[in-house]
C-alpha positions in Angstrom: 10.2 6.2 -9.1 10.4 2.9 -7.3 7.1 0.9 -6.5 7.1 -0.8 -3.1 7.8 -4.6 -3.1 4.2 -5.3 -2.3 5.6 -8.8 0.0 6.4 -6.2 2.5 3.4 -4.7 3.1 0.5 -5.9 4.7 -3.1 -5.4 3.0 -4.1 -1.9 4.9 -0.6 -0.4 4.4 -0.7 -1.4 0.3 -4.2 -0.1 -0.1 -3.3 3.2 1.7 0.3 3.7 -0.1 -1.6 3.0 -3.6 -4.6 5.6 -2.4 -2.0 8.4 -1.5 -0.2 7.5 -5.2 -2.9 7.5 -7.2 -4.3 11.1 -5.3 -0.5 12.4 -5.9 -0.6 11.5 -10.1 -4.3 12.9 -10.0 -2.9 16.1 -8.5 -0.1 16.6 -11.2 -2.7 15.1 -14.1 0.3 12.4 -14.8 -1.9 9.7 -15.8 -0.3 8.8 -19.0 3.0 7.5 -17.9 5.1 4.7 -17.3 4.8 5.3 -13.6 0.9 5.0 -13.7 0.9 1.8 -16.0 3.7 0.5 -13.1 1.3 1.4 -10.7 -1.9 -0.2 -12.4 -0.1 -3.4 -12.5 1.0 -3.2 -8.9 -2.5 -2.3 -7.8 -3.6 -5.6 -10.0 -1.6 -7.5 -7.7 -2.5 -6.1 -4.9 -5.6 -7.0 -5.6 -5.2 -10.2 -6.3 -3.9 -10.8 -2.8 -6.5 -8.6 -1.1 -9.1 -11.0 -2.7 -6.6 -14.6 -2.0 -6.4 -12.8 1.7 -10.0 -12.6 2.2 -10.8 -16.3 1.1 -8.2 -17.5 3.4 -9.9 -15.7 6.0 -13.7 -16.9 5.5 -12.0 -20.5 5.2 -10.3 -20.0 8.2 -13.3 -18.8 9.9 -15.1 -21.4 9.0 -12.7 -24.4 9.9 -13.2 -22.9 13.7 -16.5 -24.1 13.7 
């Protein structure tokens, strides 16, 4: 299975594509695959961003003032 290219998505949409994934694998108890270790290193950067995202943001903010 093909993981998303992450610079397509915006924050909301990754979160809530790797929520409905990770419910899917917990549903079949496939947690020990190739797939899931993909997926974990996907979710790491997706993370990453999230977190790079929200700095941006506050830094933004703050310049505004």
């Amino acid at each position: 299975m093909q993981l998303p290219d992450l610079e397509e998505m915006d924050d909301t949409e990754a979160i809530q594509w790797y929520k409905k994934e990770i419910a899917k694998l917990g549903r079949q108890l496939a947690f020990n695959t190739p797939y899931y270790r993909s997926l974990l290193v996907w979710k790491e950067q997706m993370d990453k961003r999230v977190e790079e995202n929200k700095e941006n943001s506050a830094a933004e903010q703050l310049s505004l003032f």
